[in-house]
N, C-alpha and C positions, 0 to 999 in steps of 0.2 A: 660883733660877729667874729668868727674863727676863719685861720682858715681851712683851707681842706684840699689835700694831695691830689685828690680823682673831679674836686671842680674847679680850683682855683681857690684867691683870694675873696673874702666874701661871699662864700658860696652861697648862700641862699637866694641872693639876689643878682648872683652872675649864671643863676639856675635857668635854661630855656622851659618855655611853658610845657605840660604836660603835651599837648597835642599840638601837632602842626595843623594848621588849619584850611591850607591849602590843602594836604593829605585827604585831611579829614571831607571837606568838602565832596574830593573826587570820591571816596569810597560812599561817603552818605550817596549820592547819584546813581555808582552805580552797585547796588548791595543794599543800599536805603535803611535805616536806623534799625531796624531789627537785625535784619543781618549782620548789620558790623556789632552789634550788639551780642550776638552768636557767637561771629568769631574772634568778639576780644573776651568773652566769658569761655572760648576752649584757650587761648593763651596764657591768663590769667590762671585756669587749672592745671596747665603746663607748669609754668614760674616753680613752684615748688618744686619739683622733680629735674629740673633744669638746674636751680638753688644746691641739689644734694650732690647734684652731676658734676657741678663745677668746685664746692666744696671737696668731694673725695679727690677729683683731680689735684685740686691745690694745697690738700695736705700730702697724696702719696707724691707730690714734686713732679708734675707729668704738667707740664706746662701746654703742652703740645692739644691736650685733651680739652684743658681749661680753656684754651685758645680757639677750642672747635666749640665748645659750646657758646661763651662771647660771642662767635660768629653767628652761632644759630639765634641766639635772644638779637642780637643787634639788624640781622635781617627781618626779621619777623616785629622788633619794634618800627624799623622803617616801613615797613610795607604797611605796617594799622596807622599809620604817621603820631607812633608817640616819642616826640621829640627829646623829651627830656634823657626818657629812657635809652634811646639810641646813641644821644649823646656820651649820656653816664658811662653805654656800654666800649664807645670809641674809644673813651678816656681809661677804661681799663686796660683795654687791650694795647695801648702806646706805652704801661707803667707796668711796675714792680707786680708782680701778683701776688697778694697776698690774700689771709684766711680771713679779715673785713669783708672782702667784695662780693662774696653770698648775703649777705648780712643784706650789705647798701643794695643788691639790688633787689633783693625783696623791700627794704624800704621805699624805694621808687615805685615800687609794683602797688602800694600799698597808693599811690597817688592818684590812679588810674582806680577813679571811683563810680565812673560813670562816661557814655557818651554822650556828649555836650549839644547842645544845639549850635547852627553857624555862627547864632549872634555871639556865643558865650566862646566858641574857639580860637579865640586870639588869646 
């Protein structure tokens, strides 16, 4: 294993699960599997355009920009409880910004393949 600047040593396996599953739980209850399924399928259509938002930011040096959009992905990953992703995005915005971090968090996005049933969300 490698390591890697925005998870740690070992990243793949110092990686938090995609979904929190507490989260996950409350939104199955109240919003019930189709719906969270709705509104992780308009997030997920977001990701790209958020991806380009934070790209132009972090090439024209506008830190400030980049830093409001991390903010927007990392609240909206916390509110669907996808963990991993909120984390990824905490760790960006503590670090260097640099022209990877559209890259990695489209790769994370790419994780987020499905909503899980309770038994599978650990």
């Amino acid at each position: 294993m490698t390591t890697d600047v925005h998870h740690g040593a070992d990243a793949p396996s110092a990686r938090p699960d995609v979904w929190d599953a507490q989260r996950l739980a409350s939104l199955l209850a109240d919003v019930g599997e189709t719906g969270l399924r709705d509104i992780l399928r308009l997030f997920l259509a977001d990701v790209p355009f958020l991806q380009a938002q934070l790209a132009s930011a972090i090439a024209a040096g506008n830190a400030r920009a980049a830093l409001q959009v991390l903010a927007t992905v990392q609240d909206s990953a916390e509110a669907l409880g996808l963990a991993a992703m909120a984390s990824l995005v905490r760790g960006f915005r503590d670090a260097p910004l640099t022209a990877a971090i559209p890259g990695l968090l489209a790769q994370e996005a790419t994780r987020i393949r499905f909503v899980p049933t309770l038994k599978h969300a650990s």
